[in-house]
N, C-alpha and C positions, 0 to 999 in steps of 0.2 A: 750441702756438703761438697767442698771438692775434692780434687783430689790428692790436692797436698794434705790437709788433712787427714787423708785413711793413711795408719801406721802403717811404713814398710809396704809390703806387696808388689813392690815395681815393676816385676814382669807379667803380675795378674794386669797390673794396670795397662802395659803396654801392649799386651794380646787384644782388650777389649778396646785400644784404641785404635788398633790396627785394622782390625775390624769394622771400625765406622768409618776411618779414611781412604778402607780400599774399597766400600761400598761392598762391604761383608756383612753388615747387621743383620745376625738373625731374629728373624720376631718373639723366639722366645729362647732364654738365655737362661741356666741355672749355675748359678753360685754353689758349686758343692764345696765347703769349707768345714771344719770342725769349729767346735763351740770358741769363742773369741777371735777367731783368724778377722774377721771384720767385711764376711761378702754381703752382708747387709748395709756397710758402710761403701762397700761398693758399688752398689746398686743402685745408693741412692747419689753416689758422686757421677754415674756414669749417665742416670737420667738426666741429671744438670748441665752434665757435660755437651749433653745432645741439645738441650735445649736452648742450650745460652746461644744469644746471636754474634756474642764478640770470643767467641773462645779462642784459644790459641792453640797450637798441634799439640800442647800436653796436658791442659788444665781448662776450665770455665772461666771465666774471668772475674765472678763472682761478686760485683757491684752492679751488673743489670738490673733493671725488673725483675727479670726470669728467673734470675740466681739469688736475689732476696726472697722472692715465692717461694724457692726452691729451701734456701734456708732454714726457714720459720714453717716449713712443712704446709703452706698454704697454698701451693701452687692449684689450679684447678684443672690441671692435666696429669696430675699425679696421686694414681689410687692408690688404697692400700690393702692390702688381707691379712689374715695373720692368725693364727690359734685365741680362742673365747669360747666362755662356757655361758650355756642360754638362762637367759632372766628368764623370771616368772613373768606371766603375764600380768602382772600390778605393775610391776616394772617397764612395761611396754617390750616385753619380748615374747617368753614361749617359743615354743617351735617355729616362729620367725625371725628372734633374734639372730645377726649378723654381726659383722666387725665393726659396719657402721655407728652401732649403738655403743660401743669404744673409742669411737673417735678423738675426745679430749682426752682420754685418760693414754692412749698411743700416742699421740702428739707430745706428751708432756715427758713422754715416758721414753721415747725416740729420741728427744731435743736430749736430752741429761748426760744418753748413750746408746747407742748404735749398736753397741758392742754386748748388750745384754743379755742371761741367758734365758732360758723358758721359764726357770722358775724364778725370779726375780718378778717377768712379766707378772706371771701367777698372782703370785702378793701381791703384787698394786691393784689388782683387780679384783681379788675374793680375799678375806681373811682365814676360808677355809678351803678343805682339799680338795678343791673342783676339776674334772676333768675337763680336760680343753679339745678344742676340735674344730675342725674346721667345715661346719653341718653343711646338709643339702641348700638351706637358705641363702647360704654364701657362694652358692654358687650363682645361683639367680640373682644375689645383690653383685656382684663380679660383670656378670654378663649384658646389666643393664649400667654399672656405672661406665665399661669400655664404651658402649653402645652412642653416649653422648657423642656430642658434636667436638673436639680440639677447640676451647678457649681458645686459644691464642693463635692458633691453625699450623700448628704444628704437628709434631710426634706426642702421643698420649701414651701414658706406664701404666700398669698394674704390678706393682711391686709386692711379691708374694712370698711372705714369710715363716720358713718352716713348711712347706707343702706336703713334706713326709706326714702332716698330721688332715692328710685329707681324707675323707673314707671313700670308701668304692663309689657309694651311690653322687657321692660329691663329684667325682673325680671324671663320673661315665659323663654327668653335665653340662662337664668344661672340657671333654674331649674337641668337639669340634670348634669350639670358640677358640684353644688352644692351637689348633691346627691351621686353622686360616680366622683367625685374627681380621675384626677392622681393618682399615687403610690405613698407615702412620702408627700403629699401636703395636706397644712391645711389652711383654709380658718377662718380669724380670724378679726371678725366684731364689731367692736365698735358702739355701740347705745344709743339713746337718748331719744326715743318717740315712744313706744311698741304701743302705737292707731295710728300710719300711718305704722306701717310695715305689709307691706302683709301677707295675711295669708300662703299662699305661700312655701315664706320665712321662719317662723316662724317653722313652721313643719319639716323642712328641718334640723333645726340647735340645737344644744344644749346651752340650755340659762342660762346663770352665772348672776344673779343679782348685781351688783356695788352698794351698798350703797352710797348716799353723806358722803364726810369725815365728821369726828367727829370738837367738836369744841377743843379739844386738840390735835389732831392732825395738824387743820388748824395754830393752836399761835405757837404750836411749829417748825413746818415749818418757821411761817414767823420769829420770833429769831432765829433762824439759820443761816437766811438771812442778819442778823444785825437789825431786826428791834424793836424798844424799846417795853420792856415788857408792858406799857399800851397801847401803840400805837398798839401793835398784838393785845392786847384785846378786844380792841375797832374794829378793823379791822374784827375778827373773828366773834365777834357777831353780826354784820352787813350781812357778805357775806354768812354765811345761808349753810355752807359746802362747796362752790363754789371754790375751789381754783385759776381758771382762775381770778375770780372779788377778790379776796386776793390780787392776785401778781397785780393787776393791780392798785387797791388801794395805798399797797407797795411801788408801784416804781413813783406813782405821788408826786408832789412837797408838796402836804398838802391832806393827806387821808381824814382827817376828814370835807374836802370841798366837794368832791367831788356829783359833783348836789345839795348839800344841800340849798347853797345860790339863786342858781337856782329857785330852786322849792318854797324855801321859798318865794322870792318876788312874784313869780306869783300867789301863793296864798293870797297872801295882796291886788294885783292889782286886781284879781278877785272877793275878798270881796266888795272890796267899788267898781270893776264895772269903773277903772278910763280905760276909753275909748282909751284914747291919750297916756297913757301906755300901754294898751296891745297889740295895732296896732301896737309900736314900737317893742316889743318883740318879736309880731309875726314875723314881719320882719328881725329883728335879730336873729332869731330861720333859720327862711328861708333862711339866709345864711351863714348855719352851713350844712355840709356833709348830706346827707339824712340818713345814718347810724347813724349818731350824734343825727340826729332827736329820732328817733326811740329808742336810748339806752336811753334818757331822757324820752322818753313817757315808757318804762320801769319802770324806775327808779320812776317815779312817779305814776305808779299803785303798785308797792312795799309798798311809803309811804302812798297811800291810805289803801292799807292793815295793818300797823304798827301801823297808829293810831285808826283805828280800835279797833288791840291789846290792844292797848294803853287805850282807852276811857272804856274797858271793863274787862281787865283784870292785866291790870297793866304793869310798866314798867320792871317786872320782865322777861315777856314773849316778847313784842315787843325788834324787833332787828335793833338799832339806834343808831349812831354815838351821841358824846357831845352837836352840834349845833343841828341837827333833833330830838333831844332830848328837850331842852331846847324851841325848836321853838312850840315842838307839846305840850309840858306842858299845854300851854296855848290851841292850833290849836283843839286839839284829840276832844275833847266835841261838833264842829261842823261838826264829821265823826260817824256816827250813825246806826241805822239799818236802817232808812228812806231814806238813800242816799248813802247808802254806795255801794250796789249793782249797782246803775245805774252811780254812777263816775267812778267804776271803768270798766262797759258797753261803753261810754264816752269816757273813755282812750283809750281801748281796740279798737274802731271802729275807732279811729283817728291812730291810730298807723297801722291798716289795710290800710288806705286809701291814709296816706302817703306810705305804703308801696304800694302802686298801682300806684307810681306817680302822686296823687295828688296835687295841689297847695297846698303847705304845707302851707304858710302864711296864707290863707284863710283857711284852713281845725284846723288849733291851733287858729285864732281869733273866730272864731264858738265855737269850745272847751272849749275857756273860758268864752262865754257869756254861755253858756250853765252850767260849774263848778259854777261861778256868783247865778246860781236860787239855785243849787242845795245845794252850804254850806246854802245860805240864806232860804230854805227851812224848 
């Protein structure tokens, strides 16, 4: 990837350039960005960048050798790490599985989008709710894949993603590998959630803050794409800088549905409390993916949040598609200071619980007699 390529970010871009041209490079760099800002797309534009032999002061040149390895994610001076949950041992893992044994399914999954979020990854790897992690085993597969010799005798990456999901005993392993590193070897960490990364960690590494992209940056991307100038509009100001939930929107059949029909009726069935409806939806909810589950119980503490916005400050500041628009016109003035806090508490604990494997049916028919007191409160 270069770095024409990563949306926006210019001045992330031109911090880390400056940095390799004033003979700044730190050996370990952390990308702290919020989900879609793209510093995974940076990470992997900046190893490229280092590596290429024809680069120019702002970009790689990106027809080399180096830059087609780099491409096609086949480079052999660039590892990877990243959150996976351990196979059984039939499978050739157990408590040795690593990220290694991911390999194809990241590549395939990296090449589509950079930009992806944890649970995305998730599904393509488990069709169930596995937790992910980043075990003691990867720290040993880390330490021995730096350890090789530079292919090409260059600079060698370990591009590390998500690290907040490393545990202690992970963490205490790669403290000194982290700290003096190989010769030529940069360790280049993409993050999300600076309150779960160890302290550790933190001290270890040089931190680059990723802003969320802009909102013209986000419309402009998505026109590029082919997509119509009101339809990015409407897209942009919904997804909040996220560019992952842009393109995802984008490439659905009708953006401006997405959950909103959902969410709209269950709010109707939970007013009036129709019993025989919301049994059925919960059951219908219940046999939707458990990840499906959860990106709806998402998406619906968002709308609890918008109309919020909405009831108190206007529709200038809340960010809402035409139909979640038009639906809250009316909805917003039952989203208050009196309830706002504890629906979106409600939300929140439902979405924990299915994430615990919960009876989902039962744990959203609860939730809505519970939503039921709270609008009518």
């Amino acid at each position: 990837m270069q770095f024409k390529d990563v949306i926006g970010q210019e001045e992330t871009k031109t911090r880390l350039l400056r940095s390799f041209h004033d003979g700044r490079l730190a050996h370990a760099i952390m990308l702290l960005g919020p989900e879609g800002s793209g510093n995974l797309a940076l990470a992997l534009a900046f190893a490229q960048y280092i590596s290429c032999p024809n680069k120019t002061e702002i970009d790689s040149c990106g027809v080399c050798p180096s830059c087609r390895k780099h491409a096609t994610l086949q480079h052999p001076d660039v590892h990877f790490s990243f959150p996976y949950f351990n196979k059984t041992k039939g499978e050739g893992g157990g408590d040795k599985t690593n990220s290694g044994h991911y390999g194809k399914e990241w590549r395939e999954t990296l090449l589509a989008s950079p930009y992806m979020d944890l649970d995305h990854w998730r599904a393509i790897i488990t069709k169930e709710n596995k937790v992910l992690q980043l075990g003691v085993a990867e720290a040993e597969h880390i330490v021995k894949r730096i350890s090789l010799r530079s292919h090409d005798g260059g600079y060698k990456f370990l591009i590390l993603w998500l690290p907040e999901y490393l545990s202690t005993d992970t963490a205490n392993k790669l403290l000194k590998t982290l700290e003096e590193p190989p010769d030529n070897t940069v360790f280049l960490l993409a993050a999300s959630n600076v309150e779960r990364m160890l302290s550790t960690i933190l001290s270890r590494v040089q931190t680059l803050v990723v802003p969320k992209l802009t909102d013209e940056d986000i419309k402009a991307a998505l026109v590029r794409k082919g997509v119509e100038d009101q339809t990015a509009a409407g897209i942009t100001h919904y997804v909040d800088g996220n560019w992952w939930r842009a393109s995802l929107l984008a490439n659905s059949n009708d953006p401006n549905m997405f959950f909103s029909t959902q969410f709209i009726e269950w709010m109707r069935m939970c007013w009036k409390k129709d019993i025989a409806e919301i049994v059925k939806w919960a059951d219908q909810m219940h046999g939707l993916m458990r990840e499906d589950q959860k990106e709806f119980l998402m998406y619906a503490l968002d709308q609890v949040r918008q109309n919020l916005v909405l009831n108190y400050a206007g529709h200038e500041l809340a960010r809402m598609n035409e139909q979640e628009a038009a639906f809250s016109a009316k909805f917003s003035v039952f989203i208050n200071e009196r309830n706002a806090e504890t629906l979106m508490e409600l939300i929140t604990d439902a979405f924990y619980n299915i994430n615990q494997n919960c009876y989902s049916k039962l744990v959203l028919t609860d939730l809505s007699f519970k939503v039921h007191y709270q609008l009518r409160s």
